[in-house]
N, CA, C and O atoms as a DFTB+ gen file, in Angstrom:
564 C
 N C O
     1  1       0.865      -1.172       0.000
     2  2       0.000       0.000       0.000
     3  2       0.908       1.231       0.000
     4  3       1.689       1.418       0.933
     5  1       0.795       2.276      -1.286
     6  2       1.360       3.490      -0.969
     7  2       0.591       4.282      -0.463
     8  3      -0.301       3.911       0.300
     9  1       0.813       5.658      -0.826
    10  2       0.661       6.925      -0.059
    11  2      -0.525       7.565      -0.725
    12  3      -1.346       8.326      -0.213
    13  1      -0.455       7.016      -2.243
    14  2      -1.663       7.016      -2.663
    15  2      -3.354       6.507      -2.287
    16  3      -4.457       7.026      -2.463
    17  1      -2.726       4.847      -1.512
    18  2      -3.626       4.236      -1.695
    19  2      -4.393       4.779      -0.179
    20  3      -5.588       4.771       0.116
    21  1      -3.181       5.247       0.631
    22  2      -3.625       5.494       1.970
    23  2      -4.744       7.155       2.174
    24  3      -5.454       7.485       3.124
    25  1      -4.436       7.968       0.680
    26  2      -5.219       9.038       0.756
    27  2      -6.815       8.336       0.146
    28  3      -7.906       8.599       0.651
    29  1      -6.600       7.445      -0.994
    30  2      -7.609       6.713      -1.089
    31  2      -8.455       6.365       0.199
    32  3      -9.407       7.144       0.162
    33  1      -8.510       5.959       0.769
    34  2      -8.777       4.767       2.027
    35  2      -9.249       6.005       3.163
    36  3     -10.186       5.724       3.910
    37  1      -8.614       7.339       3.283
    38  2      -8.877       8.377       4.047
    39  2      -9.924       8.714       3.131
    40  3     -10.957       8.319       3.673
    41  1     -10.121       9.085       2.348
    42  2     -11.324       9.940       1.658
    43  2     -12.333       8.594       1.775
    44  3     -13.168       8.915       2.621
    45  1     -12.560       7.538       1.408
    46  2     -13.467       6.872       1.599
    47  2     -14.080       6.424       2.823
    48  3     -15.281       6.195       2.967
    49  1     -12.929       6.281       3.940
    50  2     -13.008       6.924       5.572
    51  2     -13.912       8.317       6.084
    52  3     -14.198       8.361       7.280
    53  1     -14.271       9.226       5.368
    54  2     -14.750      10.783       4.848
    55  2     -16.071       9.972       4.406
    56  3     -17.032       9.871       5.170
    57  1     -16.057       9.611       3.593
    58  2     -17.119       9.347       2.266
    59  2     -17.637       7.976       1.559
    60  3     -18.058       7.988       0.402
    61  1     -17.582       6.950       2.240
    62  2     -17.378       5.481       1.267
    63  2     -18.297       5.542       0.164
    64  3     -18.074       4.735      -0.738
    65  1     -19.461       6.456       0.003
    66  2     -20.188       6.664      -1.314
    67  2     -20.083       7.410      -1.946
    68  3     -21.071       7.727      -2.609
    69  1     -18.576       8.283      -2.157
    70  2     -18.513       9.171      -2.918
    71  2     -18.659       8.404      -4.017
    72  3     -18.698       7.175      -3.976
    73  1     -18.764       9.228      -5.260
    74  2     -18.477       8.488      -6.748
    75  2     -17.314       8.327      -7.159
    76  3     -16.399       9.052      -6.769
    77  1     -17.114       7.192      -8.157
    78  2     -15.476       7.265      -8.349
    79  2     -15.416       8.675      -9.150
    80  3     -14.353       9.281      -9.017
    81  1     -16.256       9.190      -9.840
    82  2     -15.625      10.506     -10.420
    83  2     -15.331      11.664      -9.084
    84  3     -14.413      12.484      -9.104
    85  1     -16.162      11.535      -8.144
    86  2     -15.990      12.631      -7.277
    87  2     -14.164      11.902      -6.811
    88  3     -13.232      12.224      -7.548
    89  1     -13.940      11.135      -5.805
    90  2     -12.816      10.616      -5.656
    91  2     -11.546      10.652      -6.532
    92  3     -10.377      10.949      -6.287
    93  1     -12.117      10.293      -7.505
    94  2     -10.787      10.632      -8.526
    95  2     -10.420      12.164      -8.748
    96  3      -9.231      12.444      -8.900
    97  1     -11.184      12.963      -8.768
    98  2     -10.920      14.234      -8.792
    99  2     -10.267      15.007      -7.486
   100  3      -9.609      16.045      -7.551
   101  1     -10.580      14.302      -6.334
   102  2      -9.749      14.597      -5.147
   103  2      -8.804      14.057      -5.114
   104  3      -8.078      14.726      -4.378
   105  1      -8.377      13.367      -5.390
   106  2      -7.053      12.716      -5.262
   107  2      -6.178      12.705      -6.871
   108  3      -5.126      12.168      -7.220
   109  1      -6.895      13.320      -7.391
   110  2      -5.816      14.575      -8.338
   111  2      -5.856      12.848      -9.998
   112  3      -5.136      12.831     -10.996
   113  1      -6.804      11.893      -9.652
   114  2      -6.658      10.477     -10.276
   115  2      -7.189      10.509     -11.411
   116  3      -7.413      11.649     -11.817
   117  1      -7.561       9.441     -12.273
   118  2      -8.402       9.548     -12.941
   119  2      -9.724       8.081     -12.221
   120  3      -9.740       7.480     -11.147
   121  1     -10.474       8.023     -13.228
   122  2     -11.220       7.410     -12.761
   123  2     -11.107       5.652     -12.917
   124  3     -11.719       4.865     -12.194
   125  1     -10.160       5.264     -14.056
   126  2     -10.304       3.848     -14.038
   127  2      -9.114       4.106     -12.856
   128  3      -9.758       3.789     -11.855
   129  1      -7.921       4.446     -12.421
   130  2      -6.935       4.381     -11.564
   131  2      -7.659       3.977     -10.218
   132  3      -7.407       3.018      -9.489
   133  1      -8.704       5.040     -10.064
   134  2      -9.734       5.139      -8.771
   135  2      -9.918       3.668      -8.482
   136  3      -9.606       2.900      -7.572
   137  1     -10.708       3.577      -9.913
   138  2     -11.439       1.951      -9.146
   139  2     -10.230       0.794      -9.435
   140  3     -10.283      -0.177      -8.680
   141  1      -9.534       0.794     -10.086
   142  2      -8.499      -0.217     -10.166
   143  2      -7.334      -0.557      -8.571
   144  3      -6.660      -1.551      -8.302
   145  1      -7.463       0.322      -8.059
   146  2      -6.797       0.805      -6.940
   147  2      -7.842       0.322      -5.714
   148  3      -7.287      -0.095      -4.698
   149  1      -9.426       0.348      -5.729
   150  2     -10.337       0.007      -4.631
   151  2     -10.394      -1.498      -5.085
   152  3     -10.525      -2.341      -4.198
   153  1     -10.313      -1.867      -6.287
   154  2     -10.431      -3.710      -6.278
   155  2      -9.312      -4.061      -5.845
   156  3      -9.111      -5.142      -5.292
   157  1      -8.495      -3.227      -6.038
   158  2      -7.103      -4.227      -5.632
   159  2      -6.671      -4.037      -4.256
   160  3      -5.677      -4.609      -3.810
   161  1      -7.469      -3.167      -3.504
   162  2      -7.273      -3.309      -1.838
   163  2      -8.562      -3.947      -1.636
   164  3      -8.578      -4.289      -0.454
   165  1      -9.543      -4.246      -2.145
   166  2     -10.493      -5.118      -1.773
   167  2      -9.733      -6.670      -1.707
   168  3      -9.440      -7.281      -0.680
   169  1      -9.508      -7.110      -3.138
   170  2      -8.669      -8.368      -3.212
   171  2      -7.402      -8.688      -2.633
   172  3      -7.137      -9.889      -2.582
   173  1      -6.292      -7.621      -2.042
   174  2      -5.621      -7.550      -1.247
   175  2      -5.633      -8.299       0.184
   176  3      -4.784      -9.039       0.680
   177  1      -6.961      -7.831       0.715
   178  2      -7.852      -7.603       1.792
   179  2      -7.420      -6.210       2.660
   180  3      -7.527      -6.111       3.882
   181  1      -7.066      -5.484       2.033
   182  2      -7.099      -4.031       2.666
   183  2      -8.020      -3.238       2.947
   184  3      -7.856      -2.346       3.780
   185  1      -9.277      -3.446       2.230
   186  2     -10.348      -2.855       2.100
   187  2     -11.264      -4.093       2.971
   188  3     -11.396      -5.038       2.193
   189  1     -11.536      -4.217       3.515
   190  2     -12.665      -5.690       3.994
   191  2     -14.182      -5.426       3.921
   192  3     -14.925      -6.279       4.406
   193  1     -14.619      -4.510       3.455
   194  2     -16.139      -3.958       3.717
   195  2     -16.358      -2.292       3.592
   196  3     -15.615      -1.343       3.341
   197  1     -17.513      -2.429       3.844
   198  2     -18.146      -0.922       3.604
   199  2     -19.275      -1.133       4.571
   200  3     -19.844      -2.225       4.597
   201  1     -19.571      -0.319       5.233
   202  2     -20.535      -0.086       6.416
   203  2     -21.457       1.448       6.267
   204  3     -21.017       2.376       5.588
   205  1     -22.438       1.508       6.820
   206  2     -23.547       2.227       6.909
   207  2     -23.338       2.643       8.685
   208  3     -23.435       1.832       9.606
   209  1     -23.024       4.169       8.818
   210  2     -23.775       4.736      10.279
   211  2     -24.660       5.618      10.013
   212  3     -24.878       6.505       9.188
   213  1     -25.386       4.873      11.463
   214  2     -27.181       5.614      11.227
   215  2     -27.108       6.912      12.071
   216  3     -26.116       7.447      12.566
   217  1     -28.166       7.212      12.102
   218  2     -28.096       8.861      13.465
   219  2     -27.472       8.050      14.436
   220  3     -26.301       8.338      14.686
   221  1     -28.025       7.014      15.099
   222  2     -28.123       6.526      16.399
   223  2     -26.470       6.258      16.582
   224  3     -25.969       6.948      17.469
   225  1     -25.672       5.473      15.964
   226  2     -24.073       5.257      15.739
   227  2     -23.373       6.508      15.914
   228  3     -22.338       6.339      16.558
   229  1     -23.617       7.961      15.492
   230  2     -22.918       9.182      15.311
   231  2     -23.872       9.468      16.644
   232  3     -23.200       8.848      17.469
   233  1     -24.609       9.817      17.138
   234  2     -25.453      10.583      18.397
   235  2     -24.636      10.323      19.609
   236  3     -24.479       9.137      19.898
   237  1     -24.121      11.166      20.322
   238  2     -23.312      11.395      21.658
   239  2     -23.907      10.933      22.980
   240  3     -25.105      11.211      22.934
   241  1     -23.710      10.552      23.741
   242  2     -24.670      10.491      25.154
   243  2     -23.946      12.004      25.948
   244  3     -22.758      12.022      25.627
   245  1     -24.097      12.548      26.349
   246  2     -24.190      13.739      27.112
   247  2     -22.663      13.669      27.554
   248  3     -21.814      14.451      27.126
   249  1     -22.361      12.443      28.634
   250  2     -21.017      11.744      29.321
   251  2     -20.301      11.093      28.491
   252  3     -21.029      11.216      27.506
   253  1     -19.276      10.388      28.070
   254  2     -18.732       9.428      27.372
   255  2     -17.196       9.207      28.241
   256  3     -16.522      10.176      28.590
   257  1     -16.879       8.081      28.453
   258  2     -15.542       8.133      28.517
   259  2     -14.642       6.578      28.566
   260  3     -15.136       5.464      28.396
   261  1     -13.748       6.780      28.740
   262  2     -13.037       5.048      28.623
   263  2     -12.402       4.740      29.798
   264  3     -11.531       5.467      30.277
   265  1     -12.759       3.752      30.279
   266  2     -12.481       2.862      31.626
   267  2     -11.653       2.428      31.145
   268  3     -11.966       2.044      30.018
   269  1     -10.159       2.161      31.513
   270  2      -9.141       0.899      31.825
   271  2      -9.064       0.186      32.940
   272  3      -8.860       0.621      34.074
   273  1      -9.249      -1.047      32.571
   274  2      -9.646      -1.771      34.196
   275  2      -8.551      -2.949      34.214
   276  3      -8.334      -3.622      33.207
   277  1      -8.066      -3.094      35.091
   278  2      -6.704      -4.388      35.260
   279  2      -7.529      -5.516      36.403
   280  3      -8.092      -5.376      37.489
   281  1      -7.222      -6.753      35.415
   282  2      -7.609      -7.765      36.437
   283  2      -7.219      -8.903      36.970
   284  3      -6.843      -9.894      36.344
   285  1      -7.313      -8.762      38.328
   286  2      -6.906     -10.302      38.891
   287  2      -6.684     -11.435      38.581
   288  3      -7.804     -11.938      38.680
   289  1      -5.918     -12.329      38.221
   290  2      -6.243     -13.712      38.344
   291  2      -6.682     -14.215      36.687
   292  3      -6.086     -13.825      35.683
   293  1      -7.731     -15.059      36.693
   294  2      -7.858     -15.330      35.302
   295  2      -9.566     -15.536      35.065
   296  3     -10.267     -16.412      34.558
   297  1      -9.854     -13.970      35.854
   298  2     -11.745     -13.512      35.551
   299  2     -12.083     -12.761      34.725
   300  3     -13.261     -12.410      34.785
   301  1     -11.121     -12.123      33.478
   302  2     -11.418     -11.572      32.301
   303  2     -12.850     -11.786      31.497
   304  3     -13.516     -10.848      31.059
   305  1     -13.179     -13.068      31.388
   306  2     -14.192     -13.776      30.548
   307  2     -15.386     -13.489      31.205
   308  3     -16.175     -12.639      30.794
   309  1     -15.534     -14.076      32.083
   310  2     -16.097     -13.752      33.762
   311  2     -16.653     -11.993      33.141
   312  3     -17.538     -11.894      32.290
   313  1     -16.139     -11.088      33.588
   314  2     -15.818      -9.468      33.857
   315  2     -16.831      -8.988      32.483
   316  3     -17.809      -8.244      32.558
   317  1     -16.242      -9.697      31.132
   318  2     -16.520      -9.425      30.490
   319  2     -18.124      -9.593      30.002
   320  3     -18.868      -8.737      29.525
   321  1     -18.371     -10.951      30.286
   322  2     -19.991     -10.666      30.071
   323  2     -20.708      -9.844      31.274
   324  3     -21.892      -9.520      31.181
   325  1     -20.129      -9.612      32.107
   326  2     -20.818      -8.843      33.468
   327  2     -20.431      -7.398      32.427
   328  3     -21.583      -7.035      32.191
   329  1     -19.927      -6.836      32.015
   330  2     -19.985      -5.682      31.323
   331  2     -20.719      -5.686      30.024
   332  3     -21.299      -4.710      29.548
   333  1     -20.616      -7.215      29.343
   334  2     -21.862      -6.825      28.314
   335  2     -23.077      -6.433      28.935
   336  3     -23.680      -5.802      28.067
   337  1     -23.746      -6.464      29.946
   338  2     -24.829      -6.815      30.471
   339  2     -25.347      -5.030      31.020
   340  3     -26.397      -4.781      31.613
   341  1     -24.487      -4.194      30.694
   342  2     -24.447      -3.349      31.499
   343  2     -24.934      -2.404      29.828
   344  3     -24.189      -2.367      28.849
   345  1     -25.952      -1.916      29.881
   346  2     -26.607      -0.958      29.097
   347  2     -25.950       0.588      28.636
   348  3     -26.327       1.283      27.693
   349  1     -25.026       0.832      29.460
   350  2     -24.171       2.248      28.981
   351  2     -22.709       1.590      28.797
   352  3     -21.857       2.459      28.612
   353  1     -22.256       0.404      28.801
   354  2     -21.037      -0.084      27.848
   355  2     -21.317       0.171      26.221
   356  3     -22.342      -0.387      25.830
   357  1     -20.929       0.566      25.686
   358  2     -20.611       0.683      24.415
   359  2     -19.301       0.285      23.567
   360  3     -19.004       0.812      22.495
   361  1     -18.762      -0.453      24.038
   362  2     -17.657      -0.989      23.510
   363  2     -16.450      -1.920      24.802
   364  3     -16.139      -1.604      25.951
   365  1     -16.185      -2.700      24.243
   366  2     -15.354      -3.573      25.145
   367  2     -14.233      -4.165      24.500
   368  3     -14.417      -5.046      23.660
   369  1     -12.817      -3.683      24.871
   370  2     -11.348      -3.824      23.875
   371  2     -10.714      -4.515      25.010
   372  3     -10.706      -4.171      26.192
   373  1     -10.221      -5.473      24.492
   374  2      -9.067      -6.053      24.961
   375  2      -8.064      -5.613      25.073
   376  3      -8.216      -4.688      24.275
   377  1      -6.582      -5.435      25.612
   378  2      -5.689      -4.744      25.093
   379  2      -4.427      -5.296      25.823
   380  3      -4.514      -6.249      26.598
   381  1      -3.361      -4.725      25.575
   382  2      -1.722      -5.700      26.568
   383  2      -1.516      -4.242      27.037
   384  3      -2.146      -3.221      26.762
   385  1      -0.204      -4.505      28.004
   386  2       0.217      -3.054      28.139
   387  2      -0.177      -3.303      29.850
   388  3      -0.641      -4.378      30.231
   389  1       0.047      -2.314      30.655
   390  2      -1.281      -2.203      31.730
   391  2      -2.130      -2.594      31.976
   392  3      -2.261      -3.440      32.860
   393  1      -3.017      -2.140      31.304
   394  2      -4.814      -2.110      32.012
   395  2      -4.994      -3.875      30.729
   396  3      -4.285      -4.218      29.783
   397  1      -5.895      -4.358      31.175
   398  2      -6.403      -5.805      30.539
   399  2      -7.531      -5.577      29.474
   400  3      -7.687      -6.238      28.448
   401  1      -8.497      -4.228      30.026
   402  2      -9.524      -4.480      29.162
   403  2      -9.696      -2.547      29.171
   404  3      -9.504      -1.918      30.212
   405  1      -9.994      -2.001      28.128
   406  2     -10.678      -0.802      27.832
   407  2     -11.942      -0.731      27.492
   408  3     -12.238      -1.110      26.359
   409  1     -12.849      -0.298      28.266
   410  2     -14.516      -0.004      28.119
   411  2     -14.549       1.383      28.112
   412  3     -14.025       2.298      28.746
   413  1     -15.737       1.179      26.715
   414  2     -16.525       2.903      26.728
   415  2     -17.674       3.154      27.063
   416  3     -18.604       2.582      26.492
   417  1     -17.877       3.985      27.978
   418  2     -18.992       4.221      28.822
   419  2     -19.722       5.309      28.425
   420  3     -19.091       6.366      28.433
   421  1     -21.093       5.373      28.013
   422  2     -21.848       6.638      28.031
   423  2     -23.060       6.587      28.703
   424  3     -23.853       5.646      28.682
   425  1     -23.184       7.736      29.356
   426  2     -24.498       8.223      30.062
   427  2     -24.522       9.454      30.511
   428  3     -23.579      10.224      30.693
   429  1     -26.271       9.684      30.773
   430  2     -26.453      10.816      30.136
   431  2     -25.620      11.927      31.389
   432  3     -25.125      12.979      30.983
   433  1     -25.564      11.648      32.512
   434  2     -25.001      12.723      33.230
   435  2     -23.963      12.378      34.024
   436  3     -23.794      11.172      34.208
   437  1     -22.943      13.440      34.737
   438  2     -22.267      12.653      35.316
   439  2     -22.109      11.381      36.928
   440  3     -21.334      10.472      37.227
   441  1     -23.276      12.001      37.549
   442  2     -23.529      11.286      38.319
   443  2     -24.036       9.727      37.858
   444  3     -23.849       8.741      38.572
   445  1     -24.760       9.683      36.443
   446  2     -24.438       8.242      36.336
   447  2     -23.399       7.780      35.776
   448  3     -23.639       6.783      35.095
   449  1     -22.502       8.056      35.788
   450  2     -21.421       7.873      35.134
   451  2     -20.268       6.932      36.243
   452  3     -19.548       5.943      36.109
   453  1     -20.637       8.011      37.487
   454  2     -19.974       7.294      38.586
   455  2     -20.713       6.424      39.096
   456  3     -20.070       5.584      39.725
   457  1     -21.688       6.287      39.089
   458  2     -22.604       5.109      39.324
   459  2     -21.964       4.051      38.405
   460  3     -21.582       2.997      38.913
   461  1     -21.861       4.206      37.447
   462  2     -21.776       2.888      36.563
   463  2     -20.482       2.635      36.763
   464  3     -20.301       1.420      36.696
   465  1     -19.160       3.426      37.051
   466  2     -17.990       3.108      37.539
   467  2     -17.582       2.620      38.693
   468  3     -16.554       1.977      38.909
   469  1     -18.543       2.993      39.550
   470  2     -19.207       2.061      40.810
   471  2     -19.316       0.795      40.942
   472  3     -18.577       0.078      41.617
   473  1     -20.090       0.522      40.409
   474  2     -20.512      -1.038      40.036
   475  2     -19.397      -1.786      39.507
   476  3     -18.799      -2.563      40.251
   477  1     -19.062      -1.642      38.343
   478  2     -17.886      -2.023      37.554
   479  2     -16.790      -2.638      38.901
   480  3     -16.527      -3.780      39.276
   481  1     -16.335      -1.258      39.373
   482  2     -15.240      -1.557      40.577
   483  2     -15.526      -2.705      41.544
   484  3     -14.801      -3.446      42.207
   485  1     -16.871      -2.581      41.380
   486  2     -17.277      -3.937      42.413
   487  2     -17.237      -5.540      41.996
   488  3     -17.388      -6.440      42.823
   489  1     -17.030      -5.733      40.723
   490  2     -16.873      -6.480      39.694
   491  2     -15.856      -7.362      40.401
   492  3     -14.701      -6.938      40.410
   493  1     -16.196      -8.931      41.201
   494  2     -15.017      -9.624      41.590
   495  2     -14.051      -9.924      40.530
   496  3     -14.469     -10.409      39.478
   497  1     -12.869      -9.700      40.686
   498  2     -11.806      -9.787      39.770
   499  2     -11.433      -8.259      39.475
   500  3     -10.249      -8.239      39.138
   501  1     -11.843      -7.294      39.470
   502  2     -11.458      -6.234      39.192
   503  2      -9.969      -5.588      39.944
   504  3     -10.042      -5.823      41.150
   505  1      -9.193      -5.154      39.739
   506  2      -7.956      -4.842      40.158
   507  2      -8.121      -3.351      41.054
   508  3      -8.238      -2.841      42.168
   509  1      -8.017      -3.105      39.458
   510  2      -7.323      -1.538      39.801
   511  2      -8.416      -0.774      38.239
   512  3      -8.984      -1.526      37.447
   513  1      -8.462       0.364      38.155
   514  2      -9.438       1.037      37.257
   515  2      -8.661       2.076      37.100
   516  3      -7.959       2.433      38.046
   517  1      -8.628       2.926      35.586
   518  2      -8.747       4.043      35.452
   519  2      -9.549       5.006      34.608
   520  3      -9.584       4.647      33.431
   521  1     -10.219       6.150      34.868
   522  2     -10.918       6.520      33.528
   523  2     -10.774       7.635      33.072
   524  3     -10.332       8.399      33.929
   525  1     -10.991       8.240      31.821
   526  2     -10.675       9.045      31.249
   527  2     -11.972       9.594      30.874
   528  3     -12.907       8.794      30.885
   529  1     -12.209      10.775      30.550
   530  2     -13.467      11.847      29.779
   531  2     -13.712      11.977      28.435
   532  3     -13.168      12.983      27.981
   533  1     -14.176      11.493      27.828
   534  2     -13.932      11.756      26.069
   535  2     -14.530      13.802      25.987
   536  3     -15.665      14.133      26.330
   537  1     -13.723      14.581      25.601
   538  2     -14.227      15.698      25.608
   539  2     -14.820      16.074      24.057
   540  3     -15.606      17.008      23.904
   541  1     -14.480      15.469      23.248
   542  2     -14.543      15.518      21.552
   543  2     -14.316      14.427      20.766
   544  3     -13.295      13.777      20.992
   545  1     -14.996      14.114      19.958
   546  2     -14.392      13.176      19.095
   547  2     -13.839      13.996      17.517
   548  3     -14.430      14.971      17.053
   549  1     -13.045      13.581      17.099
   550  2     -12.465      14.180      15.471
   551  2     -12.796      12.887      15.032
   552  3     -12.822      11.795      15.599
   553  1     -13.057      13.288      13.818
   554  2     -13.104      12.125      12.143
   555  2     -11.627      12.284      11.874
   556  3     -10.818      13.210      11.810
   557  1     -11.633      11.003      11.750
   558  2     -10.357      10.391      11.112
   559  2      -9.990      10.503       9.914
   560  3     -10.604       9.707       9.204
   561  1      -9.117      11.259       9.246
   562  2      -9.227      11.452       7.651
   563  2      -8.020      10.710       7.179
   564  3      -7.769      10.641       5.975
């Protein structure tokens, strides 16, 4: 993958329905280059899909932020469906490093916020926690 293909891949990151004429014209291309360049990171597997976000996917909850939580022993699996279960998780990452697992939390104010970080902490197996505030999100270009 060049530098090309990576401005490709950003604008469709922007736009995945632009047209290949709109695309090719941003990226300075022509138009068979355009699409010769999206089959061949499709068939690559660089490209793996194309996805649809609805309002509801882009819409903010008021609070948002990311829990790092470190855990005891070997209750990860355990932890983890006890956090699917939990209605303002919105995402659940595995990760190495420190913390074992990164969760994103939204709700609508901050007092539930610590409520729900509450609970969590109470989570047998839970270590140690840290969390962070999402203040903004940027698009990725």
């Amino acid at each position: 993958m060049d530098k090309t293909d990576e401005r490709l891949i950003a604008a469709l990151r922007v736009d995945a329905r632009a047209s290949l004429s709109d695309l090719a014209q941003g990226l300075g291309l022509s138009r068979t280059t355009v699409r010769a360049r999206i089959e061949r990171l499709q068939r690559d597997g660089q490209i793996v899909g194309f996805t649809v976000l609805t309002k509801a996917d882009v819409a903010t909850a008021a609070v948002r932020g990311l829990m790092m939580i470190g855990i005891e022993g070997r209750g990860a699996t355990r932890i983890i469906r006890q956090l699917q279960g939990l209605p303002e998780v919105r995402a659940i990452h595995s990760t190495n490093g420190r913390w074992d697992l990164i969760v994103q939390i939204e709700t609508a104010t901050l007092e539930a916020l610590d409520a729900v970080l509450a609970r969590i902490r109470q989570f047998d197996g839970v270590s140690t926690s840290e969390t962070n505030l999402l203040l903004s999100t940027k698009a990725a270009s």
